[in-house]
C-alpha positions in Angstrom: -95.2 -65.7 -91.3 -91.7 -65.4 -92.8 -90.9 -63.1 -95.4 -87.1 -65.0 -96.1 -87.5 -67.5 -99.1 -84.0 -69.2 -99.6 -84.6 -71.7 -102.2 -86.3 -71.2 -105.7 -85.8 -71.8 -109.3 -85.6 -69.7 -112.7 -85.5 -70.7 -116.4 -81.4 -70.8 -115.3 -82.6 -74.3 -114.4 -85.8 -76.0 -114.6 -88.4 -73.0 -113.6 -90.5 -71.3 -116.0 -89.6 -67.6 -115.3 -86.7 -65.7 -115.8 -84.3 -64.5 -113.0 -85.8 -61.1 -113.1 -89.3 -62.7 -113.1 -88.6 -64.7 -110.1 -87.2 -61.9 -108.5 -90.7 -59.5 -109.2 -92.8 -62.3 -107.9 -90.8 -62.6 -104.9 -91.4 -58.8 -104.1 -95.5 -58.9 -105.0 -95.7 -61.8 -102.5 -94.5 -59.9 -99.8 -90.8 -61.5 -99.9 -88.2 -59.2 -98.0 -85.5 -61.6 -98.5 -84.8 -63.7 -101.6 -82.3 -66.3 -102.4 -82.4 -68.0 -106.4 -81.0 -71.6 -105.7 -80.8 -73.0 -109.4 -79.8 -76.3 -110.1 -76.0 -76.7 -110.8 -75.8 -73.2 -112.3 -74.9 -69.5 -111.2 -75.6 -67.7 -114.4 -79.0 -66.0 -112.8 -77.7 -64.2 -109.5 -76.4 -61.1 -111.5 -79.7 -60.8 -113.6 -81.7 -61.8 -109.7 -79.5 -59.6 -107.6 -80.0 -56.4 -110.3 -83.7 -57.1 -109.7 -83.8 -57.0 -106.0 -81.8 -54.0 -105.6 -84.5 -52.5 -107.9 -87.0 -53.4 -105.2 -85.3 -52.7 -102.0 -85.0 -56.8 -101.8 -81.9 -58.4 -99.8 -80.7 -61.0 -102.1 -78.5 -63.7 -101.3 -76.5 -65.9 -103.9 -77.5 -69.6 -103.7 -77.0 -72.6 -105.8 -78.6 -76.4 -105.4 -76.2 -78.8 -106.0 -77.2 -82.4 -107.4 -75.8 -84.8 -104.9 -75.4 -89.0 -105.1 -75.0 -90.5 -101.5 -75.6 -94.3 -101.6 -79.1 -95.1 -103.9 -80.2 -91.7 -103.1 -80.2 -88.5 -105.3 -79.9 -85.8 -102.8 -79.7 -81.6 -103.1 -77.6 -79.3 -100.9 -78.3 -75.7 -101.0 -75.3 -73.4 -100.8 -76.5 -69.9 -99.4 -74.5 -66.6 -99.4 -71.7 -68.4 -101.8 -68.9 -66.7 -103.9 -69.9 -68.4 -107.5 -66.5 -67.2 -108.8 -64.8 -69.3 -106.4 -62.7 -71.6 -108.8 -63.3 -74.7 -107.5 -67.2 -74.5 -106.7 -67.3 -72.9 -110.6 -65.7 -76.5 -111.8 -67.0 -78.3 -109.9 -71.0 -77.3 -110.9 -69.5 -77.3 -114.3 -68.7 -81.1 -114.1 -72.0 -82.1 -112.7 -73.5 -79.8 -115.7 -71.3 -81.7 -118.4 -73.2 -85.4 -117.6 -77.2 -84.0 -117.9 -76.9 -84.0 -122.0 -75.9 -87.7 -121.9 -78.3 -88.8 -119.2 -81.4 -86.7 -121.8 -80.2 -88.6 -124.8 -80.6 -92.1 -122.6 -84.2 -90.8 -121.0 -85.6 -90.0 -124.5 -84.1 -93.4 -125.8 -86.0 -94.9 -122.8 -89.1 -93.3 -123.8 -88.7 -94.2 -127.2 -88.6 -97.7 -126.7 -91.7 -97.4 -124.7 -93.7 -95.9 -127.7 -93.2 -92.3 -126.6 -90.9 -90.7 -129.6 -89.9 -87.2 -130.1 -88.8 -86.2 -126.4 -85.4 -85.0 -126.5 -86.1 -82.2 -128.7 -89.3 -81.8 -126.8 -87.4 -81.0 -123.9 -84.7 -79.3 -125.0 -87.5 -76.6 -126.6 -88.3 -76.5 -122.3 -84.9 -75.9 -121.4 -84.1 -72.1 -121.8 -80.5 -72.9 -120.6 -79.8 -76.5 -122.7 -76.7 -76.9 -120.3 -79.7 -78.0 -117.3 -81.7 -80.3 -119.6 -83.5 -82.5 -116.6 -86.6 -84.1 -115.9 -88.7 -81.5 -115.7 -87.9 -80.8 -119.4 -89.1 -83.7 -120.5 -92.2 -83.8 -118.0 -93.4 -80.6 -119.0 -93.3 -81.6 -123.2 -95.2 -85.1 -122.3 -97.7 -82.6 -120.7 -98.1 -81.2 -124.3 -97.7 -84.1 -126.2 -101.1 -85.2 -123.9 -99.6 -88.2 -122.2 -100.5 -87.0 -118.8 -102.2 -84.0 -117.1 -99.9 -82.3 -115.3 -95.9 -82.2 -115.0 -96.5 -84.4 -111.1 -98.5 -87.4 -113.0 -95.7 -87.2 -115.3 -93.5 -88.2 -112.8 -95.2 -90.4 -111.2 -96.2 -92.0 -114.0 -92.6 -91.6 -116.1 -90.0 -90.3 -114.4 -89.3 -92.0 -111.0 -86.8 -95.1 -110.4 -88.8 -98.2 -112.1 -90.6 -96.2 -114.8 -89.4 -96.0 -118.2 -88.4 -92.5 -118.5 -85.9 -93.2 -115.5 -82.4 -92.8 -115.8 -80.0 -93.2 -112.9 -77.2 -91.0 -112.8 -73.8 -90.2 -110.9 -74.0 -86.8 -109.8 -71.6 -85.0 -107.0 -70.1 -86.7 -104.2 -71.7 -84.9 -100.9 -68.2 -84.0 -99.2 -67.4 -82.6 -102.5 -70.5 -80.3 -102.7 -70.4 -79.5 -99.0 -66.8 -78.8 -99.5 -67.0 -76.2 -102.6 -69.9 -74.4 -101.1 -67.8 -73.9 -97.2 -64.6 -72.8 -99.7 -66.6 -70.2 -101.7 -68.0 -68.7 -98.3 -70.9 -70.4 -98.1 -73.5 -72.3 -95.6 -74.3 -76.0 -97.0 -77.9 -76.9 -96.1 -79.7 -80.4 -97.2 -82.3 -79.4 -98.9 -86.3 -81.0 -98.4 -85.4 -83.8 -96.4 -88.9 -84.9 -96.4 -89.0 -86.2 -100.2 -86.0 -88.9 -98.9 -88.4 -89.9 -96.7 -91.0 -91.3 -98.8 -91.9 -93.5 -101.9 -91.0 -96.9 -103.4 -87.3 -96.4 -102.0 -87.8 -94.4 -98.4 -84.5 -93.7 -96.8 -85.7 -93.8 -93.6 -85.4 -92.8 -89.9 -82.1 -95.2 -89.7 -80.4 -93.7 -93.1 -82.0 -90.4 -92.6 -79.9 -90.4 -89.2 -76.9 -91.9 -91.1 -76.9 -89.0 -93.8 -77.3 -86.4 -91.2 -73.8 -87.9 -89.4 -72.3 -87.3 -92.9 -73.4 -84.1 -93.9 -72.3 -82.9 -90.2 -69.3 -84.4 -90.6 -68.1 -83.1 -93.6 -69.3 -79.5 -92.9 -72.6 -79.6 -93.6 -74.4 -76.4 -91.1 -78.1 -76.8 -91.9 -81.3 -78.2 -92.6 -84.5 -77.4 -94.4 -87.5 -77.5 -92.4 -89.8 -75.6 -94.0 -90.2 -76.2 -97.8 -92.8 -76.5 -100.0 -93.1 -80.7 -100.1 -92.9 -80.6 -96.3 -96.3 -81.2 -94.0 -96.4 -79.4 -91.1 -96.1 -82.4 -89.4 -92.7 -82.7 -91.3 -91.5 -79.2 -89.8 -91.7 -80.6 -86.3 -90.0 -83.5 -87.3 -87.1 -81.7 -88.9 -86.7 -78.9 -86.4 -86.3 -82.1 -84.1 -83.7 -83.4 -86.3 -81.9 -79.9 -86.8 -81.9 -79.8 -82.8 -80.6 -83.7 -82.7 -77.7 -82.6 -85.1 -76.9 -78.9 -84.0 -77.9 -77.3 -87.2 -79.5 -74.6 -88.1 -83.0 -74.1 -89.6 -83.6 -72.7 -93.1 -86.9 -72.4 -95.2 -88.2 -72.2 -98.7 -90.9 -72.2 -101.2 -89.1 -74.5 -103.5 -90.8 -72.7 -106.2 -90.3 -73.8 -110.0 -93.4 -71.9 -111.3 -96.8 -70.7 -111.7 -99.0 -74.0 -111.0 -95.9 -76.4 -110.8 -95.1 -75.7 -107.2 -95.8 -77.4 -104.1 -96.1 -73.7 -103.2 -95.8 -70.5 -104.3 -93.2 -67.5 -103.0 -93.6 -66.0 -100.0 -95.7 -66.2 -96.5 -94.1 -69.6 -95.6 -95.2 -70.6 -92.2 -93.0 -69.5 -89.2 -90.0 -72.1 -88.4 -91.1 -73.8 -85.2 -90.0 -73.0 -82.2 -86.5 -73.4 -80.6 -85.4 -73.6 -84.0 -82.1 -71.1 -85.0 -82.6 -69.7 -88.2 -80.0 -69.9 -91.0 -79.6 -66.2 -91.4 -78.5 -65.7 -87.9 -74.9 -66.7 -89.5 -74.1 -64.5 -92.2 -71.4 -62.3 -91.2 -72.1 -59.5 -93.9 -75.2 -57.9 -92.7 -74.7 -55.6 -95.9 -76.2 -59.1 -98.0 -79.4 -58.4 -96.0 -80.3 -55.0 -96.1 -83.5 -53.9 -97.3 -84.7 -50.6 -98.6 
C-alpha cells in the first residue's frame, strides 16, 4: 500500500480540519508523504508544511485549480509548485474573486425553491469566506435537516438540473496548466472518474479529447488512484496514463472525517507498469523523511 497521499483538503478550502489537522491525521494514518491540494488557495502550505517537519513528514506544496473545458467543470492538481510565483498567485486569485457572486445566485436559487437562509448558512461553514462553494452550503442544508448527509445534498441540490445549481466560468485549462509548469510545478487532472459518470458523462470519446488537450498544453499526469475511483477505474486510468505518456499519481481526496470517499492514507498500490508522479521531482530535499 502506498504511504504518498497528493491530494487533500483543509478548512483553507472546503475540508473540515485545519492545515495542521490534516497534517496530524496524515502522520497517524501511516502517511510518509503528504501533499495539501486546496481549492484555488495557497494560504495552508506554510501552517501544513510546519506540521510535517514536526513529524518527520515530506510535504509537498499543491493546489487544485477549478477548471471550465467545454460543459465540464474539471480540477488540475499542481504538485511541488512555487505559490509565490506571480502569475499562478493572480491567477488563483481571479478564479477566487467569482465564488462570492456564484454563493449569492445559489442561495437565491434555493430561496425560490422554499429553502431560505443559506448564504449565511454557508458562509458560517466556510472558515476562509474567500472559498465559499458547494460544500458550504451542503453541509448547512445538512443542519437545517433537508437531507442526511452532505452526498444526498448533492444529489439532491447541488448538481446541474437541481435548484441549488449554479454554472460558473472558472479557469481556462491552458491557463491553469500553464501557471502551475511556470511556478515549477507538475499539472495532473485530477479524478477522472467523476467526468465519467452521471446525467452529463463525458465519455470515452471526450475523455480522449481532454486528455489530447491537457497533453498538449503541458499537462504531465493523471490520477488513477483517488478516492471516487473503483478499482476497476485504476486499471482503466493507468491504461489511459500509458495511452497518453503520463505519469501516475494517487490520493485520498480527503475533505473530512465522514465526508470522504476515503480517508488518508494506505491507498491501494498504483497498478502495474504505471510511473509514478514522484519519480520527477528534481529536489529530492521536498521528500525527505525523518
Amino acid at each position: 500500500m502506498l504511504d504518498y497521499d497528493l491530494h487533500c483538503h483543509s478548512s483553507i478550502s472546503d475540508g473540515t480540519l485545519t492545515p495542521a489537522q490534516v497534517v496530524e491525521r496524515a502522520a497517524e494514518r501511516g502517511v510518509k508523504v503528504l501533499a495539501l491540494t486546496d481549492h484555488d488557495d495557497t494560504d495552508g502550505l506554510d501552517e501544513a508544511r510546519a506540521a510535517a517537519a514536526q513529524r518527520g513528514m515530506g510535504f509537498i506544496n499543491g493546489v487544485e485549480i477549478s477548471v471550465s473545458w467545454r460543459s465540464h467543470t474539471l480540477h488540475i492538481v499542481g504538485l511541488d509548485i512555487d505559490p509565490a510565483y506571480p502569475p499562478l498567485a493572480a491567477g488563483l486569485a481571479s478564479v477566487r474573486s467569482g465564488r462570492g457572486e456564484r454563493a449569492q445566485q445559489m442561495a437565491d436559487s434555493l430561496a425560490k425553491a422554499g429553502i431560505g437562509g443559506t448564504l449565511q448558512g454557508a458562509y458560517r461553514y466556510a472558515a476562509n469566506p474567500n472559498i465559499i462553494g458547494r460544500t458550504h452550503f451542503a453541509r448547512y442544508l445538512v443542519e437545517a435537516g433537508h437531507c442526511k448527509d452532505v452526498k444526498s445534498v448533492f444529489n439532491r441540490y447541488l448538481v446541474k438540473g437541481k435548484p441549488g445549481y449554479v454554472p460558473h466560468q472558472w479557469a481556462n485549462l491552458a491557463d491553469a496548466v500553464s501557471w502551475i509548469r511556470g511556478s515549477g510545478g507538475i499539472a495532473v487532472l485530477a479524478h477522472p472518474g467523476r467526468y465519467m459518470v452521471g446525467r452529463n458523462s463525458m465519455g470515452k470519446k471526450t475523455m480522449r479529447e481532454l486528455l489530447n488537450e491537457f497533453v498538449e498544453c503541458g499537462g504531465q499526469a493523471l490520477e488513477v488512484v483517488t478516492g471516487s475511483h473503483t478499482p476497476e477505474q485504476y486499471a482503466e486510468f493507468a491504461r489511459y496514463a500509458e495511452e497518453f505518456k503520463l505519469l501516475c499519481s494517487c490520493g485520498s481526496d480527503f475533505h473530512g472525517p465522514g465526508e470522504s470517499w476515503r480517508d488518508m492514507g494506505r491507498l491501494p498500490d498504483l497498478p502495474l507498469g504505471c510511473r509514478p508522479v514522484w519519480e520527477r521531482w528534481e529536489h529530492a530535499s521536498a521528500l525527505k523523511v525523518a
